[in-house]
N, C-alpha and C positions, 0 to 999 in steps of 0.2 A: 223521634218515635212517630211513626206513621199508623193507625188504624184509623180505616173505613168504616163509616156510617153509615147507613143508606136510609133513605127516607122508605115507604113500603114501596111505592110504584117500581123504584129501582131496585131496589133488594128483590122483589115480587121476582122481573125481568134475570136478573144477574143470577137467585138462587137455582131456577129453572136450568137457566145456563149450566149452569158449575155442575147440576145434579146432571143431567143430558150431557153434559161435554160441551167444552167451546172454545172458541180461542179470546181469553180474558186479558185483559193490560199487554199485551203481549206475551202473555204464558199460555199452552197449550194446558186448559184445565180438563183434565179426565176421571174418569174414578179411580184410577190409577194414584193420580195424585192432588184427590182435594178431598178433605174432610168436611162433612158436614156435621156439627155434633150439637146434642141437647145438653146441655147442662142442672137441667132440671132436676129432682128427685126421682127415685126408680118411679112411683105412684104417678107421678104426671108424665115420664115418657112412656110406660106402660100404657096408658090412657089414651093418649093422643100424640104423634110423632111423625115428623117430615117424612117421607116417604124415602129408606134408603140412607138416612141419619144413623149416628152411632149414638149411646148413652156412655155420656163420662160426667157424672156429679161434679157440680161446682167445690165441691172442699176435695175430692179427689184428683182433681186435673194433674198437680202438681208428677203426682206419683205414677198414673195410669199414663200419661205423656212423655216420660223421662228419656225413655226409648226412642221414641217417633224420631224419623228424621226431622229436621229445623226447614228444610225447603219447601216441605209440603203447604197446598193452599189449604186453610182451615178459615170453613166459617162456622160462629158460634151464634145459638140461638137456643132464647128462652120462650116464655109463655107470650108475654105482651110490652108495647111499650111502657108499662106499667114496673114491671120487673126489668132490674138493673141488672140481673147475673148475666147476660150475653155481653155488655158493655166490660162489665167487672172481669171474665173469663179472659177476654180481648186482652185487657191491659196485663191479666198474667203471664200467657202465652209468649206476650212479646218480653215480660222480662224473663222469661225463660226460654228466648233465645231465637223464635218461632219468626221468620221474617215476613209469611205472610194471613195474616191474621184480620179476619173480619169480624165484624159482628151484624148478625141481621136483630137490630135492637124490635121490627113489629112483631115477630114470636110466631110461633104454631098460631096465634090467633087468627093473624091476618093472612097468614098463609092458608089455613081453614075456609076464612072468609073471602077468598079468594078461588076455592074449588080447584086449588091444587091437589097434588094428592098428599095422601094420609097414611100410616097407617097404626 
């Protein structure tokens, strides 16, 4: 089992990427085919969220994903390094089946802190 970690500076660089388009590991990532998701509670992606992100609850994943093709790139992200649900989400996706699976474990914080965008 393979999931990506990324420290901020690369997560920073790679989420941009994925969100823009880019040609990632040698996959062509588009919005076509990369997810970015919050895993947060409705209250905290309502509040504050990656610009162009979906909302799918960490006890929900299971059910709201069952559908999704398994090829699609998904990254997952919570609040901060503090919070384990982007790590926690990661290791579900992939056992349900998901082959390409990140986690941006710095969160909407550092993405914040960064003067990306928001919304």
């Amino acid at each position: 089992m393979k999931i990506c970690f990324y420290g901020t500076r690369v997560a920073l660089i790679c989420g941009l990427m994925v969100l823009q388009g880019c040609k990632w590991w040698g996959t062509n990532a588009t919005a076509s085919n990369v997810l970015v998701i919050n895993v947060l509670d409705q209250g905290s992606y309502e509040d504050c969220h990656i610009k162009g992100s979906i909302h799918v609850p960490f006890a929900e994943l299971q059910q709201k994903t069952a559908m999704w093709p398994k090829n699609k790139i998904i990254v997952v992200y919570c609040a901060n390094y503090m919070c384990t649900a982007s790590a926690m989400a990661a290791v579900k996706l992939r056992s349900y089946g998901f082959e390409k699976v990140y986690a941006y474990e710095a969160g909407a914080a550092a993405w914040y802190q960064a003067g990306l965008p928001l919304e």
